[in-house]
PDB file of N, CA, C, O and CB in Angstrom:
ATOM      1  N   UNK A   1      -1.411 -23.636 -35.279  1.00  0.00           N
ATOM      2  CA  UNK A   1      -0.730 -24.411 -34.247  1.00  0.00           C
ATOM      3  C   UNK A   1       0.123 -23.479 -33.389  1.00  0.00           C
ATOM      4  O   UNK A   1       0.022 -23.670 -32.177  1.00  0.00           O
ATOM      5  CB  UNK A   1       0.143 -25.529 -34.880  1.00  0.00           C
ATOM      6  N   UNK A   2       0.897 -22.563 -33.767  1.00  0.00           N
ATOM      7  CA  UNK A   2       1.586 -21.995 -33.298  1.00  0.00           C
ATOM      8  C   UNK A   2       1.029 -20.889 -32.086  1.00  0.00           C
ATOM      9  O   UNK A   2       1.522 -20.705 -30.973  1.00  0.00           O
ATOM     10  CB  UNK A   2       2.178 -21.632 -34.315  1.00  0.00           C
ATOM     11  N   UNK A   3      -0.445 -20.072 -32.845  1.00  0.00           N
ATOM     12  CA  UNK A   3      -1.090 -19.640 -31.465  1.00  0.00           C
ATOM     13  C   UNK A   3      -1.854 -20.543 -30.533  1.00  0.00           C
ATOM     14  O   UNK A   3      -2.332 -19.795 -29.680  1.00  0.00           O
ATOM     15  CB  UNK A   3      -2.003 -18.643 -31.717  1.00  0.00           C
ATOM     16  N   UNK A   4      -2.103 -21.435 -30.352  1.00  0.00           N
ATOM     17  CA  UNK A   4      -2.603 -22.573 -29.594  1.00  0.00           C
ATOM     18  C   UNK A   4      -1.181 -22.632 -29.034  1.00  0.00           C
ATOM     19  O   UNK A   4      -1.143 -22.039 -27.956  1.00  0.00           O
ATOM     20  CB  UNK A   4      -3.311 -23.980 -30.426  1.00  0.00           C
ATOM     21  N   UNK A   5       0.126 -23.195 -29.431  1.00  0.00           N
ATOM     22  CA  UNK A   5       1.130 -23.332 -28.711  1.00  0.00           C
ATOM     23  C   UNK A   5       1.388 -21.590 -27.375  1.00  0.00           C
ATOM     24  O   UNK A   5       1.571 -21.434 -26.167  1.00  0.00           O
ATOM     25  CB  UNK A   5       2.398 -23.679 -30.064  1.00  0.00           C
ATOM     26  N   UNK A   6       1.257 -20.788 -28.468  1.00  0.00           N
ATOM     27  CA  UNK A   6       1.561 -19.549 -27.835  1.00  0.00           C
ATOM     28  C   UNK A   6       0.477 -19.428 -26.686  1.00  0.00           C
ATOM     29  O   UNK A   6       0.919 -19.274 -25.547  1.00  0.00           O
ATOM     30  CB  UNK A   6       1.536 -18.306 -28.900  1.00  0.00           C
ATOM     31  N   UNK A   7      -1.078 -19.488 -26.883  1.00  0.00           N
ATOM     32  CA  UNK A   7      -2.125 -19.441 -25.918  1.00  0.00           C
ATOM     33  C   UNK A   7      -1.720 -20.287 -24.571  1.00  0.00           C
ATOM     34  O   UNK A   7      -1.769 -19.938 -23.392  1.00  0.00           O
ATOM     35  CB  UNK A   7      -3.452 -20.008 -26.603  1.00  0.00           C
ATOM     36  N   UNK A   8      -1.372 -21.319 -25.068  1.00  0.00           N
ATOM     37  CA  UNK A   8      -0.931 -22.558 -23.276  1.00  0.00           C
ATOM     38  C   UNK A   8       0.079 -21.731 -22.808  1.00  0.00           C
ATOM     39  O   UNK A   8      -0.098 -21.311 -21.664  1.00  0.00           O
ATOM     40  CB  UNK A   8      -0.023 -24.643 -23.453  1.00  0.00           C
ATOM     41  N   UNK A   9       0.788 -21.485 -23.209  1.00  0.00           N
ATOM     42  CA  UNK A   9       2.318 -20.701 -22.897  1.00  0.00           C
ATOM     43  C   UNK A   9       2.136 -19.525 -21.422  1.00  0.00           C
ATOM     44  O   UNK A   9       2.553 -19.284 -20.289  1.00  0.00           O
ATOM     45  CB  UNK A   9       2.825 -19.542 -24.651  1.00  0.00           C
ATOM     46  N   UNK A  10       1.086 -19.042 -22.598  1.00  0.00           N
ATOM     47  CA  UNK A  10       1.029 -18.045 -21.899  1.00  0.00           C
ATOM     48  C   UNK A  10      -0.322 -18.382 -20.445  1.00  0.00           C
ATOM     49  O   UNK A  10      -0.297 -17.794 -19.364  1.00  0.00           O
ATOM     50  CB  UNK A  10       0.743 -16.794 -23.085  1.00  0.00           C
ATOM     51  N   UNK A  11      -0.806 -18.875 -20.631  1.00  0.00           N
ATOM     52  CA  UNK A  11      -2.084 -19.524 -19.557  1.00  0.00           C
ATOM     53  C   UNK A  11      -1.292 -20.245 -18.683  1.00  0.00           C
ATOM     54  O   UNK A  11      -1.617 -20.296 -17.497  1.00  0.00           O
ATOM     55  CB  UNK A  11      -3.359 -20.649 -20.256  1.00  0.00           C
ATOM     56  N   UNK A  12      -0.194 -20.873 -19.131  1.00  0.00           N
ATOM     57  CA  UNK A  12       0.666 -21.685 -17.980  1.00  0.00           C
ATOM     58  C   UNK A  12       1.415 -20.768 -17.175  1.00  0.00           C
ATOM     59  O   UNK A  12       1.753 -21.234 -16.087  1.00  0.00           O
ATOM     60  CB  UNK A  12       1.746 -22.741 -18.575  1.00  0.00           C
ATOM     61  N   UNK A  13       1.789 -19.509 -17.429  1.00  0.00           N
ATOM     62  CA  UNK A  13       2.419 -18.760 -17.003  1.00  0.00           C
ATOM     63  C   UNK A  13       1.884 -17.708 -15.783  1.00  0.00           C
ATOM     64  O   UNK A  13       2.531 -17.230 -14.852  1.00  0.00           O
ATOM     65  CB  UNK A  13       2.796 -18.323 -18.040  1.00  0.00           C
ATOM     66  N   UNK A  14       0.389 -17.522 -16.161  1.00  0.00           N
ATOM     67  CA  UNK A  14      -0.546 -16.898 -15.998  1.00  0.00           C
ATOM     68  C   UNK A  14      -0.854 -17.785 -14.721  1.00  0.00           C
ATOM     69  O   UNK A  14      -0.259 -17.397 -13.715  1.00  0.00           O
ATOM     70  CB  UNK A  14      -1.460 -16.731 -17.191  1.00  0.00           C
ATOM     71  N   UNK A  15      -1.633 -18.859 -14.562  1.00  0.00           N
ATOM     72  CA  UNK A  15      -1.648 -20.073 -13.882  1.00  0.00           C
ATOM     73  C   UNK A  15      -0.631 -19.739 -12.828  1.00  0.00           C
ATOM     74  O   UNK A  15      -1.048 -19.263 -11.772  1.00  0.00           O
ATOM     75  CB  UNK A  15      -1.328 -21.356 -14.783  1.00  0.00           C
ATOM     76  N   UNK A  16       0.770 -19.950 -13.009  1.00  0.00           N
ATOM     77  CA  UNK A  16       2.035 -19.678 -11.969  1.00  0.00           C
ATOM     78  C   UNK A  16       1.997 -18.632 -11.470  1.00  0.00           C
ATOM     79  O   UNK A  16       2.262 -18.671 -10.268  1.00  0.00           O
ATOM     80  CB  UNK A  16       3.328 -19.697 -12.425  1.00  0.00           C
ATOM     81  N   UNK A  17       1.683 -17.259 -12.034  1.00  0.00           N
ATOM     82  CA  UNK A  17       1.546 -16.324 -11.868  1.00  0.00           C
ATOM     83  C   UNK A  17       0.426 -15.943 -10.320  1.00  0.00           C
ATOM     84  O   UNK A  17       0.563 -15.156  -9.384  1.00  0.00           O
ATOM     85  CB  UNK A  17       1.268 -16.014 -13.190  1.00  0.00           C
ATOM     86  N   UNK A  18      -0.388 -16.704 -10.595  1.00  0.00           N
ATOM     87  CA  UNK A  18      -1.778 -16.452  -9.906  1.00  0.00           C
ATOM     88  C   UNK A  18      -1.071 -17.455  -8.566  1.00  0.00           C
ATOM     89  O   UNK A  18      -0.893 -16.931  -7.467  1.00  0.00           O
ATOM     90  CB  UNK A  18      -3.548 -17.136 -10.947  1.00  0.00           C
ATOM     91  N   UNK A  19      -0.748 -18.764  -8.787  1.00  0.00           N
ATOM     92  CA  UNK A  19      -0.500 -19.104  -7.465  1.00  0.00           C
ATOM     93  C   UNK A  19       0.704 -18.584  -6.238  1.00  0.00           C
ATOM     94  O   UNK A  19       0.833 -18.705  -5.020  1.00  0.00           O
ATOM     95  CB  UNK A  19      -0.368 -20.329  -7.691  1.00  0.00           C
ATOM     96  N   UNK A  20       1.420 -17.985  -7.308  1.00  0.00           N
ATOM     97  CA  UNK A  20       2.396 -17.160  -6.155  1.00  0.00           C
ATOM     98  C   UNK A  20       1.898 -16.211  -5.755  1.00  0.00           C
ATOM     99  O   UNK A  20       2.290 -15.761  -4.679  1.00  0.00           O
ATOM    100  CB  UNK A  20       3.666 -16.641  -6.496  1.00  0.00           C
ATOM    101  N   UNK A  21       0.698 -15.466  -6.582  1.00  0.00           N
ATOM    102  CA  UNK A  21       0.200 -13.802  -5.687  1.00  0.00           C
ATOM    103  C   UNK A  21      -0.531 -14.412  -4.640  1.00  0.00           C
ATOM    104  O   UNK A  21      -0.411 -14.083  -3.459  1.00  0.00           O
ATOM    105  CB  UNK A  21      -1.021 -12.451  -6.631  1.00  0.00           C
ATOM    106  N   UNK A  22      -1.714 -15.793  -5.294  1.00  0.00           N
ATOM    107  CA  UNK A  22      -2.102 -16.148  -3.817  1.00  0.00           C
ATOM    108  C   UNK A  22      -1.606 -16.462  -2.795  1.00  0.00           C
ATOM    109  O   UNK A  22      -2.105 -16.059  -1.745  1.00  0.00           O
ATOM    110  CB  UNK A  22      -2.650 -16.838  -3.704  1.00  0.00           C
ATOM    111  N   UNK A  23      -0.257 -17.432  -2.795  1.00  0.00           N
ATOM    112  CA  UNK A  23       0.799 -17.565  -1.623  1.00  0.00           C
ATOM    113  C   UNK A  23       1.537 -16.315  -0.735  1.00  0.00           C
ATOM    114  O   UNK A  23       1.940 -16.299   0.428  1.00  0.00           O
ATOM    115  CB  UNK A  23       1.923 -18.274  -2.264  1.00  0.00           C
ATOM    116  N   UNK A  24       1.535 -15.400  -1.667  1.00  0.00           N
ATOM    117  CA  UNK A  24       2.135 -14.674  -1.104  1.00  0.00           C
ATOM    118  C   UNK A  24       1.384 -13.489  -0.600  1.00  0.00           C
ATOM    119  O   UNK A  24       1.878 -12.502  -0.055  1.00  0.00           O
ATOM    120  CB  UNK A  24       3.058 -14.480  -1.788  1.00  0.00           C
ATOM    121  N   UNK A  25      -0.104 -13.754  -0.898  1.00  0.00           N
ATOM    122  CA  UNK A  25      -1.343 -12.973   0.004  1.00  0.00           C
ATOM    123  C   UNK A  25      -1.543 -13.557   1.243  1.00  0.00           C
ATOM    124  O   UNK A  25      -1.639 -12.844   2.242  1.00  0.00           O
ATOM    125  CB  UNK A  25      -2.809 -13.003  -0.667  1.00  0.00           C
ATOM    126  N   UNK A  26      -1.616 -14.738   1.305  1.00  0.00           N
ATOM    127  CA  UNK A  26      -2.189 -15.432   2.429  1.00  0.00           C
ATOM    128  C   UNK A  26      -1.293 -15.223   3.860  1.00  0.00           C
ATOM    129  O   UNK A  26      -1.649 -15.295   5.036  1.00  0.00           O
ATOM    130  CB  UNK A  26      -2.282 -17.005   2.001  1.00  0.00           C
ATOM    131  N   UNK A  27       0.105 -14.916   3.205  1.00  0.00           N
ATOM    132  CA  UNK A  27       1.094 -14.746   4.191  1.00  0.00           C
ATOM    133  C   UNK A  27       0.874 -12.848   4.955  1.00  0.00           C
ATOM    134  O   UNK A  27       1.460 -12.342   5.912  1.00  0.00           O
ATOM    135  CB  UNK A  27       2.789 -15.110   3.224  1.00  0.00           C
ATOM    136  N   UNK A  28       0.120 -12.426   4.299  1.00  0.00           N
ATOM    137  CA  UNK A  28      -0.254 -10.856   4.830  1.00  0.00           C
ATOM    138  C   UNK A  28      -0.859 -11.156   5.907  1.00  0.00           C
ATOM    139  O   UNK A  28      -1.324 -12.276   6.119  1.00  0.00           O
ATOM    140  CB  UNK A  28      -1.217  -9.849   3.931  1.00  0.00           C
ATOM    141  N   UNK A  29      -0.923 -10.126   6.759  1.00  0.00           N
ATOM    142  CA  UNK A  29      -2.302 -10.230   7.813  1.00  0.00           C
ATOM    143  C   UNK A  29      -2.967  -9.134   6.643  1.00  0.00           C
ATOM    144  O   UNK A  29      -2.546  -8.620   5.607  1.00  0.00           O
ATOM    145  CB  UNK A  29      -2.123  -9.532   9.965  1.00  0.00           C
ATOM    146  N   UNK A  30      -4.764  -9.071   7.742  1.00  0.00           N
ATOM    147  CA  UNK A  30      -5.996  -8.446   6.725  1.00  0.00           C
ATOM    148  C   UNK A  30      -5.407  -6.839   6.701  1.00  0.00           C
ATOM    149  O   UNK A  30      -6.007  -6.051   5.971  1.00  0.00           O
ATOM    150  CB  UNK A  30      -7.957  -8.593   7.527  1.00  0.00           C
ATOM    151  N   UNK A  31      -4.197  -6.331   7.520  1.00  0.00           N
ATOM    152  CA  UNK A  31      -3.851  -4.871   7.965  1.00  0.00           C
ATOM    153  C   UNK A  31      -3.099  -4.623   6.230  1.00  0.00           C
ATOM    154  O   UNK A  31      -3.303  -3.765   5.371  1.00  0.00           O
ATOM    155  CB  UNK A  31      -2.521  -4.719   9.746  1.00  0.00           C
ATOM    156  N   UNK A  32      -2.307  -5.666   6.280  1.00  0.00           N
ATOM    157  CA  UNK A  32      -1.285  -5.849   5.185  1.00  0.00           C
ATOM    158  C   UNK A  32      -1.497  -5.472   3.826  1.00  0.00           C
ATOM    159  O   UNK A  32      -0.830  -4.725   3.110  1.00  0.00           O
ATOM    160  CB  UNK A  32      -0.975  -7.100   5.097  1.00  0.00           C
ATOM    161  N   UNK A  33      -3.265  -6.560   3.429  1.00  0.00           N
ATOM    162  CA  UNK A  33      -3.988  -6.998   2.236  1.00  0.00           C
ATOM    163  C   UNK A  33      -4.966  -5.996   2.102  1.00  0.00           C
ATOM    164  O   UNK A  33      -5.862  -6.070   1.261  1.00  0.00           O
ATOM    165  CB  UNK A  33      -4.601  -8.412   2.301  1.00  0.00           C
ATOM    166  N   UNK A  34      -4.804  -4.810   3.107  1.00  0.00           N
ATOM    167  CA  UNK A  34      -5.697  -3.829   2.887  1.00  0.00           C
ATOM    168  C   UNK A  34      -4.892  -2.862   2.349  1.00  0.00           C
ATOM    169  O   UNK A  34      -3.758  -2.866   2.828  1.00  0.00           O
ATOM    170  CB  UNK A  34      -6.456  -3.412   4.018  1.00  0.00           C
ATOM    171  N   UNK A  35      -5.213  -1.595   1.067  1.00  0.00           N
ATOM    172  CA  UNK A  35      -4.340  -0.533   0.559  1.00  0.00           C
ATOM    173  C   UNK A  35      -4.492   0.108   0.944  1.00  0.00           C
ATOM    174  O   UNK A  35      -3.454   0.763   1.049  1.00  0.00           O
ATOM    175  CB  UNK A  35      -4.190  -0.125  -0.358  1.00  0.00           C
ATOM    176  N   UNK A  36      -5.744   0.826   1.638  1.00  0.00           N
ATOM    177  CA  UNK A  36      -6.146   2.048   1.543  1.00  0.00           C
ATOM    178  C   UNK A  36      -4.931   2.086   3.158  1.00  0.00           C
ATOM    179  O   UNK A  36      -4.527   1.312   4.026  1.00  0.00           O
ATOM    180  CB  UNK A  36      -8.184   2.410   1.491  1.00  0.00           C
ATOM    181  N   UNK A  37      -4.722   4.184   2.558  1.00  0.00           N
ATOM    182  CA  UNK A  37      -3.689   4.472   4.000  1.00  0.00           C
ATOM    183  C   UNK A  37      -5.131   4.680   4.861  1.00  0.00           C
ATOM    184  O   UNK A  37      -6.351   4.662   4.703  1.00  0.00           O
ATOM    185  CB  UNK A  37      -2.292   6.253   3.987  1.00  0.00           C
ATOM    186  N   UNK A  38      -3.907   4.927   6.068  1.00  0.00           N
ATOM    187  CA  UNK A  38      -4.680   5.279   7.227  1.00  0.00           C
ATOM    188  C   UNK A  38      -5.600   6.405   7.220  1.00  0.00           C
ATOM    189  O   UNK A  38      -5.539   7.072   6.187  1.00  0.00           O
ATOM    190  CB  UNK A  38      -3.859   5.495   8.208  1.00  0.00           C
ATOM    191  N   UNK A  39      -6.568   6.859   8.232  1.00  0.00           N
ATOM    192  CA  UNK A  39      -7.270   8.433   7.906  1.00  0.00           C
ATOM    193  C   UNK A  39      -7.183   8.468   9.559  1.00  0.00           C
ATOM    194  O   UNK A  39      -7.401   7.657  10.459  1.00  0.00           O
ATOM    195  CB  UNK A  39      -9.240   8.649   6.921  1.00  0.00           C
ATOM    196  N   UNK A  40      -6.800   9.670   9.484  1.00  0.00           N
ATOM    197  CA  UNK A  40      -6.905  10.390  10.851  1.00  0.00           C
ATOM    198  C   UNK A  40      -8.020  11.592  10.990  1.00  0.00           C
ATOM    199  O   UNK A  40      -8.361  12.323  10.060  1.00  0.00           O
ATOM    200  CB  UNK A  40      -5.461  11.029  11.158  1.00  0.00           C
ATOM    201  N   UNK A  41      -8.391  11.634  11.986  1.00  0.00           N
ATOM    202  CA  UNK A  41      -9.119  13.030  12.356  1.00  0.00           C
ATOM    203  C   UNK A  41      -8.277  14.176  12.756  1.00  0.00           C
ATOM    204  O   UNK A  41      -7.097  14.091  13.095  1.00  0.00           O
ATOM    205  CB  UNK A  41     -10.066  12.853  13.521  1.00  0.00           C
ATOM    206  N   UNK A  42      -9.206  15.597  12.668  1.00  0.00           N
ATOM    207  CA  UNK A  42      -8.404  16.667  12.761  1.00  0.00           C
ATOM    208  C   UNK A  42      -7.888  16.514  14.149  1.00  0.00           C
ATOM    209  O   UNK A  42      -6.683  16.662  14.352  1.00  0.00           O
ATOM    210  CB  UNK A  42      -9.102  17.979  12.457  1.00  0.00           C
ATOM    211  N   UNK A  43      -8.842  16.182  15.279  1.00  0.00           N
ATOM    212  CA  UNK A  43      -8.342  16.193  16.643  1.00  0.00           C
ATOM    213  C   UNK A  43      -7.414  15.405  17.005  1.00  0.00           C
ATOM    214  O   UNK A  43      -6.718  15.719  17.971  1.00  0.00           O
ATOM    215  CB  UNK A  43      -9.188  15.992  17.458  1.00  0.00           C
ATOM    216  N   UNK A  44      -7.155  13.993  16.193  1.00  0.00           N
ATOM    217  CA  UNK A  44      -6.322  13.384  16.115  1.00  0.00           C
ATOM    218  C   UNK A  44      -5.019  13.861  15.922  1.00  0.00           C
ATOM    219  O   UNK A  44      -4.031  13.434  16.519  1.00  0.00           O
ATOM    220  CB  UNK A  44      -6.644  12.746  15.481  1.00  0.00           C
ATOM    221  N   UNK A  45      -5.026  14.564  15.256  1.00  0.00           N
ATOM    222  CA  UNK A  45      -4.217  15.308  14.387  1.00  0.00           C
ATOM    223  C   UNK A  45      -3.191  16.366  14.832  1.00  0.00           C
ATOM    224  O   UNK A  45      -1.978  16.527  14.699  1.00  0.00           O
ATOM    225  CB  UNK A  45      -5.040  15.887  13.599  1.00  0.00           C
ATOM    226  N   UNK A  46      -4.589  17.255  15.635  1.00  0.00           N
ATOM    227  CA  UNK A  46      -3.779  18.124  16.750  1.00  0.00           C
ATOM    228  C   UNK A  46      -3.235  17.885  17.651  1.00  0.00           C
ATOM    229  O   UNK A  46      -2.267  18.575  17.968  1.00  0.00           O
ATOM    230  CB  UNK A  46      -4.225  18.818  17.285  1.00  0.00           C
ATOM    231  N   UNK A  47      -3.755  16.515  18.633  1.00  0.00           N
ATOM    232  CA  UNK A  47      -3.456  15.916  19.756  1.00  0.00           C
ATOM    233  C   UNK A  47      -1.903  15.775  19.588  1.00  0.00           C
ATOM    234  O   UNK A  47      -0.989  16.070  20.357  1.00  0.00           O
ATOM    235  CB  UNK A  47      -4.277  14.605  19.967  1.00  0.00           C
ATOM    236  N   UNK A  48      -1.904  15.273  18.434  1.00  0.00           N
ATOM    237  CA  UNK A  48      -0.454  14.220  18.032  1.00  0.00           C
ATOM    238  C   UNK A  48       0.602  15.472  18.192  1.00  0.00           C
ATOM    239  O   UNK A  48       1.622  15.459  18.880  1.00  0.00           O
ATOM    240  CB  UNK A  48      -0.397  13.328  16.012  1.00  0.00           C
ATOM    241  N   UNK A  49       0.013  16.761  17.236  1.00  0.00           N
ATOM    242  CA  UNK A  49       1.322  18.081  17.141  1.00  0.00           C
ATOM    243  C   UNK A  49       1.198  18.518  17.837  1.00  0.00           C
ATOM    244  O   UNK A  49       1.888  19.522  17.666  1.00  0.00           O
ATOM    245  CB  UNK A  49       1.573  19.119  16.283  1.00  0.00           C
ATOM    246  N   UNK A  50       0.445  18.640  19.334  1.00  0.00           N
ATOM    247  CA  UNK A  50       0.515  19.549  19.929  1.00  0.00           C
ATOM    248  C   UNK A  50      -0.202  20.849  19.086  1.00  0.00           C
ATOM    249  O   UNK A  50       0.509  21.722  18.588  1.00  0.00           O
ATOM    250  CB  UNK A  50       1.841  19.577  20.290  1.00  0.00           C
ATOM    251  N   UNK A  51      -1.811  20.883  18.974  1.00  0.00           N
ATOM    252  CA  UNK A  51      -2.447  21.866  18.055  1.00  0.00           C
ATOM    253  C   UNK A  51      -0.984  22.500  16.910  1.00  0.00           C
ATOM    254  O   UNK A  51      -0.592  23.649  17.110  1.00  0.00           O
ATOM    255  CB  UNK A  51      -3.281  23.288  19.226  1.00  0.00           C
ATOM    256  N   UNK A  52      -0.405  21.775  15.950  1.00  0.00           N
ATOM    257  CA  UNK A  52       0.406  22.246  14.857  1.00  0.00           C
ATOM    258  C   UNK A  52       1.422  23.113  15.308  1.00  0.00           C
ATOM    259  O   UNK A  52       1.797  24.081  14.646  1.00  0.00           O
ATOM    260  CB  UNK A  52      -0.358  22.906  13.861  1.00  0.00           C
ATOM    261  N   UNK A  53       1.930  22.772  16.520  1.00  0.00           N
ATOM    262  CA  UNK A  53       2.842  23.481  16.819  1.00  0.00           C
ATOM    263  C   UNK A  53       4.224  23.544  16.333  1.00  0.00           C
ATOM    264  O   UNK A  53       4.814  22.547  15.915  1.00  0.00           O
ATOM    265  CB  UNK A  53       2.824  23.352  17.788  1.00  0.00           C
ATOM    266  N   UNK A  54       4.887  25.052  16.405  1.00  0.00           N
ATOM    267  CA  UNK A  54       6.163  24.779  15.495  1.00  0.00           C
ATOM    268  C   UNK A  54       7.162  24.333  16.324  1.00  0.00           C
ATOM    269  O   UNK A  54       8.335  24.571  16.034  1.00  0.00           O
ATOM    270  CB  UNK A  54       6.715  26.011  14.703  1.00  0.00           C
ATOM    271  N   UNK A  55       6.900  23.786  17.207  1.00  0.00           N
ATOM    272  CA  UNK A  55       8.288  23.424  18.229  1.00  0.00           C
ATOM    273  C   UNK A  55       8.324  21.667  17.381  1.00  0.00           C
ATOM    274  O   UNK A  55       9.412  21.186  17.062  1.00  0.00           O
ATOM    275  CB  UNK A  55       7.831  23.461  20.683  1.00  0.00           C
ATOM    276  N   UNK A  56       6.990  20.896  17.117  1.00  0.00           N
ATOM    277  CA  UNK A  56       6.572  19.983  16.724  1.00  0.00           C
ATOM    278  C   UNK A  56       7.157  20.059  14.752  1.00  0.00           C
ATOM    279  O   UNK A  56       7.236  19.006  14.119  1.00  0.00           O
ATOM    280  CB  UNK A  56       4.952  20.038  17.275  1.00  0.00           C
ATOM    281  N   UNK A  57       7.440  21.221  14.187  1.00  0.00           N
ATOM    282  CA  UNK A  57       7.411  21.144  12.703  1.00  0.00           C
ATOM    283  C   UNK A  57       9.100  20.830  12.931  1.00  0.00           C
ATOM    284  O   UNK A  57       9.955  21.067  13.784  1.00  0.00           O
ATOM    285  CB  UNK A  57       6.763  22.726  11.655  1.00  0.00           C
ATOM    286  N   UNK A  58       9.004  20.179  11.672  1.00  0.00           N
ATOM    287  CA  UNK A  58      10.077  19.324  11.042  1.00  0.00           C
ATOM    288  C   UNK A  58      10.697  19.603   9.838  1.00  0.00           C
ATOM    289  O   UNK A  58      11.747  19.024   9.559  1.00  0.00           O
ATOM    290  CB  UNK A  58       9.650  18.162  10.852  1.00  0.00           C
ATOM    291  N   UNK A  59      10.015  20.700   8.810  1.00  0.00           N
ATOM    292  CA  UNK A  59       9.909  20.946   8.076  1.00  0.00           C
ATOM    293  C   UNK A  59       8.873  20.470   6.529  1.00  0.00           C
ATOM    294  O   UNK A  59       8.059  19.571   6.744  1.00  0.00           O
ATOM    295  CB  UNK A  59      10.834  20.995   8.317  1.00  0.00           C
ATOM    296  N   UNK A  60       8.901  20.906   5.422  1.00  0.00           N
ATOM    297  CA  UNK A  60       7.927  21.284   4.504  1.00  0.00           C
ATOM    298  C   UNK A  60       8.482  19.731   3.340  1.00  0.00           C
ATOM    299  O   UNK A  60       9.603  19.372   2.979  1.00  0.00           O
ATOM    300  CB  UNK A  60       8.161  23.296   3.854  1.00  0.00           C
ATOM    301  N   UNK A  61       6.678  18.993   2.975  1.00  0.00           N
ATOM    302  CA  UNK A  61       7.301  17.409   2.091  1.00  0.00           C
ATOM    303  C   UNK A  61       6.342  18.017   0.837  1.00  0.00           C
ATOM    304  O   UNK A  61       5.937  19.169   0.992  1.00  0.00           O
ATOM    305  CB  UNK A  61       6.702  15.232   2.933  1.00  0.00           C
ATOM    306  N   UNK A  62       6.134  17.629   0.167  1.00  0.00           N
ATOM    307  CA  UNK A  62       5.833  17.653  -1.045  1.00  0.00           C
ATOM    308  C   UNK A  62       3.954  17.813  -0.971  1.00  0.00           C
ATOM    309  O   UNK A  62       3.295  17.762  -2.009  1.00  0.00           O
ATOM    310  CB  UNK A  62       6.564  16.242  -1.772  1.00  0.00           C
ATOM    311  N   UNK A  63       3.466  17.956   0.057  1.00  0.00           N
ATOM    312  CA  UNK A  63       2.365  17.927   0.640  1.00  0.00           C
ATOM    313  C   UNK A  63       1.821  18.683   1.509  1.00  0.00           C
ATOM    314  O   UNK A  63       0.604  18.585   1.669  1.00  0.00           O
ATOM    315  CB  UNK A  63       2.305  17.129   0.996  1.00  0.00           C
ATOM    316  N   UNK A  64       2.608  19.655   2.312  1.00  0.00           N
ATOM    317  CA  UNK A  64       2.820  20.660   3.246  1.00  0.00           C
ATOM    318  C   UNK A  64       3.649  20.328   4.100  1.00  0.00           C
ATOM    319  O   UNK A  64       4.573  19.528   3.949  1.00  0.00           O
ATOM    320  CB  UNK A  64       1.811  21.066   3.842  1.00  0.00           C
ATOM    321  N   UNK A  65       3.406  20.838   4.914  1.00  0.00           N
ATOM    322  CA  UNK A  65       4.346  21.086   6.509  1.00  0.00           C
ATOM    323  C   UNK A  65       4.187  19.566   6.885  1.00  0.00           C
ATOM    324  O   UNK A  65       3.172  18.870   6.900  1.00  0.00           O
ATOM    325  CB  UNK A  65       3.497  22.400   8.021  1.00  0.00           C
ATOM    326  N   UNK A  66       5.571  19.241   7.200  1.00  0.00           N
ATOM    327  CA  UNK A  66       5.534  17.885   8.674  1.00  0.00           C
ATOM    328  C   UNK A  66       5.763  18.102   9.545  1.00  0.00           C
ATOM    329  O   UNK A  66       6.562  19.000   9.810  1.00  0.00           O
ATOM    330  CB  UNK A  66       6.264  16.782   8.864  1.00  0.00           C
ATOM    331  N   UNK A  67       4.936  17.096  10.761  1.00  0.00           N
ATOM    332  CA  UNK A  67       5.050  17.543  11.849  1.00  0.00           C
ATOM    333  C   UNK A  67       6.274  16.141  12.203  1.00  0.00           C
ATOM    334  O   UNK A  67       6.823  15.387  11.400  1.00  0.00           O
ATOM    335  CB  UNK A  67       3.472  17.802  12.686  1.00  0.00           C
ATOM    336  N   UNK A  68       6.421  16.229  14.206  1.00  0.00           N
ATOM    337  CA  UNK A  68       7.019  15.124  14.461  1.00  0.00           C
ATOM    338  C   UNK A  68       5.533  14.521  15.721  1.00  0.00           C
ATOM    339  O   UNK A  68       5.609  13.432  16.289  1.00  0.00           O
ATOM    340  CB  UNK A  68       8.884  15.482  15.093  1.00  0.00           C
TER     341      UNK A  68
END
């Protein structure tokens, strides 16, 4: 009796569980509900620094050089 009590317990919880992630998905746009980061291209890339320029560096993150 007691795991049958414990099994609902936990399925009811589970249950609540599930309708707030869905509520609180639906409220994303598809930009939001998507994980993956962005990907840039290299030309992209350069455009943005000014070909990696150091007038553009900001200094060094845990990843290399940042630009602005």
């Amino acid at each position: 009796i007691f795991i049958f009590q414990y099994y609902t317990l936990v399925a009811e919880e589970l249950r609540k569980y599930n309708s707030e992630m869905a509520s609180l998905m639906s409220n994303l746009t598809e930009d939001e509900r998507n994980h993956e980061l962005p990907q840039y291209s290299l030309r992209t890339m350069q455009a943005a620094t000014n070909n990696f320029s150091n007038e553009n560096k900001l200094g060094r993150g845990g990843f290399g050089l940042v630009y602005k």
